[in-house]
C-alpha positions in Angstrom: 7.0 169.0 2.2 6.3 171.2 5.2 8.8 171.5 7.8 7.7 171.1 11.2 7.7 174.4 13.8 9.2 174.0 17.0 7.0 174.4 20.0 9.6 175.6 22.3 11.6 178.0 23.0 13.8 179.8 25.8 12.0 179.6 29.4 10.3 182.9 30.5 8.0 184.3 32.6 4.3 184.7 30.8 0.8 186.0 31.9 -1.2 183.1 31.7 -5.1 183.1 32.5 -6.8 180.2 34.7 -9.6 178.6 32.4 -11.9 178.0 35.8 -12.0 181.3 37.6 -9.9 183.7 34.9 -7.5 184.8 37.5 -4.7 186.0 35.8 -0.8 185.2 37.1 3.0 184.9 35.8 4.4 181.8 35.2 7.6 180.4 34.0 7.4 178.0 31.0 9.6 177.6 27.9 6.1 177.3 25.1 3.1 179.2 24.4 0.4 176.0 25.1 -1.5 175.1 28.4 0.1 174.9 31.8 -1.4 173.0 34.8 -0.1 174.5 38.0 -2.8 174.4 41.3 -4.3 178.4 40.2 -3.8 180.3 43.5 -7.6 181.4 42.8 -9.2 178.4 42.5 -7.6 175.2 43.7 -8.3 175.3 47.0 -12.0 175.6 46.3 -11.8 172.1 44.2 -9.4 169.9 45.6 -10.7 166.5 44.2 -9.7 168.5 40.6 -7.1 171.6 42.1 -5.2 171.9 38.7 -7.2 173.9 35.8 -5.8 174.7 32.4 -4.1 178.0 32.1 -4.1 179.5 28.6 -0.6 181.7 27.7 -1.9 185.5 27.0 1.3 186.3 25.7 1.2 186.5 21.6 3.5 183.3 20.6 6.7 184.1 18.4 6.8 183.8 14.2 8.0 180.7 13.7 6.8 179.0 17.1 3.9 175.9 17.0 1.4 175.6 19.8 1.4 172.6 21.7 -1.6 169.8 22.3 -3.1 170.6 25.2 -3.1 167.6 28.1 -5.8 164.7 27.6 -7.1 164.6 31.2 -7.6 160.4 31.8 -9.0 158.7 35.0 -6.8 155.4 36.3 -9.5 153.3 34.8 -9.6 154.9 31.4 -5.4 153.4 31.3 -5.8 150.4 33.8 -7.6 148.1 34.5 -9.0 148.5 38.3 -9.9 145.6 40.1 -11.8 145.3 43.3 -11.8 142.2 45.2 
């Protein structure tokens, strides 16, 4: 039976690359997954969708499991919107 890996570990600051525009920046987060913070590069040019995916460039820990990235989901896709 396979025992399961953790997927965190202490918080740190990591280089983590914006999957829209590639700018690169620290941020502080305590896994080696995705993070959705507004990218200082990009978010202001897209502010119906200001947070992008940003990919840890750091090389994650023996031991360490990635986590899932975030489903993005509209209102509708969970609720049921009704109009009158």
């Amino acid at each position: 039976m396979e025992t399961k890996k953790p997927m965190t570990g202490p918080y740190s600051q990591k280089r983590y690359r914006c999957d829209r525009c590639g700018l690169e920046q620290t941020h502080g987060s305590n896994h080696w997954g995705e993070i959705y913070p507004a990218c200082r590069g990009c978010s202001g040019q897209n502010p119906l969708s200001p947070q992008a995916a940003m990919t840890c460039l750091e090389p994650m820990p023996e031991g360490y499991d990635r986590p899932m990235p975030w489903r993005m989901v509209k209102l509708g896709d969970i609720a049921e919107v009704k109009t009158r």
